[in-house]
C-alpha positions as CSV (number, residue, x, y, z in Angstrom):
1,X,114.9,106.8,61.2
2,X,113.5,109.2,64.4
3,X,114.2,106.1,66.5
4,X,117.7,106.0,65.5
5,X,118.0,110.2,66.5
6,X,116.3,109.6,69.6
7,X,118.6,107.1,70.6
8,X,121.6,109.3,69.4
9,X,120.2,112.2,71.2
10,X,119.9,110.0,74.6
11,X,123.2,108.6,74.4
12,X,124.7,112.4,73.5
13,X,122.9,114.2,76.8
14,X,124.3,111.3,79.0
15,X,127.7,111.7,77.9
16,X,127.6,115.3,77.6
17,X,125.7,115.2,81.4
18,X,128.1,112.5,82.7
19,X,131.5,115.1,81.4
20,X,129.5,118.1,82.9
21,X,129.3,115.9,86.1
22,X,132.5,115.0,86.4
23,X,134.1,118.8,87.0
24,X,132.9,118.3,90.7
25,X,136.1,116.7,92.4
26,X,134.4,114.4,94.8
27,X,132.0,113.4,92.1
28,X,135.7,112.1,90.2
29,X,136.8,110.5,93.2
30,X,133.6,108.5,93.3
31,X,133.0,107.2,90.0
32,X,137.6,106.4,90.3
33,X,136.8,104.6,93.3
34,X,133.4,102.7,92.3
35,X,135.2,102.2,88.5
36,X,138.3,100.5,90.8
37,X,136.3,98.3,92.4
38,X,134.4,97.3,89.4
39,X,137.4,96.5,87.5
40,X,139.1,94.2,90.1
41,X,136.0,92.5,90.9
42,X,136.0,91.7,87.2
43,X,139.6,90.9,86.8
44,X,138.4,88.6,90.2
45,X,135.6,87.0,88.1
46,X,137.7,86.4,84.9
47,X,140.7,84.7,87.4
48,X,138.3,82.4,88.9
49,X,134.8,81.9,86.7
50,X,133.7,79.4,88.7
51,X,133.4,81.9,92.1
52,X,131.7,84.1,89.3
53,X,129.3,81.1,88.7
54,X,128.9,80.4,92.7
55,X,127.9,84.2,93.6
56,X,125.2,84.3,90.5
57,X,123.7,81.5,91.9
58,X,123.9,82.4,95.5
59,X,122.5,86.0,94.1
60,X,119.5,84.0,91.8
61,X,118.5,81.5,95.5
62,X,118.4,84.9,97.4
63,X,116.3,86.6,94.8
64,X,114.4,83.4,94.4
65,X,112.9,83.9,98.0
66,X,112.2,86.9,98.2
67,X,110.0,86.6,95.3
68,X,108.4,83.5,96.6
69,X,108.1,85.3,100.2
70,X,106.8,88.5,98.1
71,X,103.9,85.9,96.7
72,X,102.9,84.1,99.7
73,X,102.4,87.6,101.5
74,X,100.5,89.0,98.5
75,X,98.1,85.4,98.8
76,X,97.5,85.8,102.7
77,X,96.2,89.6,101.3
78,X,94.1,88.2,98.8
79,X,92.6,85.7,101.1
80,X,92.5,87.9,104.1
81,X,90.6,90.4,101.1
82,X,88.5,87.7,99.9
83,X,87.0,86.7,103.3
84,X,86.1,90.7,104.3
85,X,84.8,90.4,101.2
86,X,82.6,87.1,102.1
87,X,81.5,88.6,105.2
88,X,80.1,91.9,104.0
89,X,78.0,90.1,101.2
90,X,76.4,87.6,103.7
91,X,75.9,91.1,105.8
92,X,74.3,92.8,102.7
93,X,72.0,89.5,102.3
94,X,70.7,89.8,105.9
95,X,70.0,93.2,105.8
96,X,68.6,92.6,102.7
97,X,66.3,89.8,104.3
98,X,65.3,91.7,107.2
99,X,64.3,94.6,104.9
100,X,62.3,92.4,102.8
101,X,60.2,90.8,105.8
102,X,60.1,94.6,107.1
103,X,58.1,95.3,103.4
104,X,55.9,92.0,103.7
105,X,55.0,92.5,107.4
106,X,53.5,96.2,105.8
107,X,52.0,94.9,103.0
108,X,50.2,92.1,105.2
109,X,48.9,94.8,107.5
């Protein structure tokens, strides 16, 4: 029951915000022109489905890449991170070697 209030409350503000919004002229002008274009790029869509079917697919391929170019830059990182990583543990174990003959060297004397 509170879930269904809090979503009746959200929708309320936004249309109550959206109405408030909307007495700013070139706020009206906006939302006409954007609701315009919306509308014929529908009507556009519903004329012709199958240029509707070609754009969401052109859309999904460019999407698609980036993603996979998002990945293979996050790999190099994590490979790039790995090897630092590598190098400053065979540091710490030389150090830690020299230290160690450092102590036996003492304790021989």
């Amino acid at each position: 029951m509170a879930e269904n209030k809090l979503i009746t409350g959200i929708v309320t503000g936004a249309l109550i915000g959206g109405a408030i919004v909307l007495f700013d002229k070139n706020t009206r002008q906006y939302v006409m022109s954007k609701s315009k274009g919306a509308g014929n790029c529908c009507r556009n869509y519903i004329e012709q489905p199958s240029e509707a079917i070609h754009d969401l697919r052109l859309s999904y391929e460019s999407f698609s890449k980036k993603l996979n170019n998002g990945i293979d830059e996050i790999l190099v990182l994590l490979k790039k991170a790995e090897d630092a990583l590598n190098k400053i543990g065979e540091m710490d174990e030389k150090v830690n070697n020299k230290l160690e003959s450092v102590d036996n060297s003492k304790e021989a004397s």
